[in-house]
N, C-alpha and C positions, 0 to 999 in steps of 0.2 A: 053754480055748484063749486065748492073747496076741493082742492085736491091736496091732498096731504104729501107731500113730496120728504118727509120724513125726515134723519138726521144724514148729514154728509159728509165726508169729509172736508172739513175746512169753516164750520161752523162754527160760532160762538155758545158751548154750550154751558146748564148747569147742571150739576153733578152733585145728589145727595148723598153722602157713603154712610156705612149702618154706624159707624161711630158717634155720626150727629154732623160731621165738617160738611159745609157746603161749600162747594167751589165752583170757577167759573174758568174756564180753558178752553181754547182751541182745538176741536178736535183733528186729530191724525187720523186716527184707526180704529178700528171698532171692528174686531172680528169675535170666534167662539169664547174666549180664554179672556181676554182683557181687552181695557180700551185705553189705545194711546192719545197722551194731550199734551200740548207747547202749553208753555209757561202758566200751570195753575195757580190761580189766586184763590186765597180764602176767605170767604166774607166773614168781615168783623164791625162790630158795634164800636163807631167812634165817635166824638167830641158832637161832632157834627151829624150825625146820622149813622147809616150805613155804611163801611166800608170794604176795601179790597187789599188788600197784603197778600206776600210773595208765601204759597202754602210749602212750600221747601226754602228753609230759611238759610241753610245752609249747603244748598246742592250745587252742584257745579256743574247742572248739565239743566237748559229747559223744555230738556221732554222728560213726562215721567209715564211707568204705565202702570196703570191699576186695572189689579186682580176685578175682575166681574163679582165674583164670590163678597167682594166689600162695597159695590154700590149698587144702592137702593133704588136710583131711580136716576133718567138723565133724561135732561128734553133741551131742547133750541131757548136760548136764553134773551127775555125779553128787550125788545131792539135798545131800549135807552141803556140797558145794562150790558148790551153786545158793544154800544157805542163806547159808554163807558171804561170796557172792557179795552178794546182796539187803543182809544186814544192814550191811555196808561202803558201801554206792553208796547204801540209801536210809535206814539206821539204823532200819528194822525190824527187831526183829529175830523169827525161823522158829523152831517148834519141832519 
């Protein structure tokens, strides 16, 4: 039997928001109002495939928190793109 133990804080998740951006962050916080996340990336179409870029290009802080009201949908981000994710933001790198 699966037990779904659900989203946590500290998770690698992804984040669809109604605009269309998806992103891929660390989750902080997750209460009524919004959910906070370390360093969002946004995935983008590169050279090479799929990629990940910094979704605040110009911010100066890597937490950000989003309005609930603007995402669509968020779930636990598949392990090659959690690993993916880790080794980019903290240069560990997963195996």
């Amino acid at each position: 039997m699966l037990i779904n133990k659900g989203i946590s804080s500290g998770d690698v998740v992804s984040i669809k928001l109604v605009n269309g951006d998806e992103l891929i962050a660390r989750l902080d916080e997750d209460n009524l109002m919004d959910v906070k996340v370390n360093r969002p990336l946004a995935l983008t179409m590169a050279q090479g495939g799929l990629g990940m870029m910094p979704w605040m290009l110009l911010g100066n802080d890597d937490n950000v928190t989003l309005k609930k009201e603007h995402i669509l949908a968020m779930v636990i981000s598949k392990k090659d793109a959690a690993d993916q994710y880790t080794q980019g933001t903290t240069g560990i790198a997963l195996r």
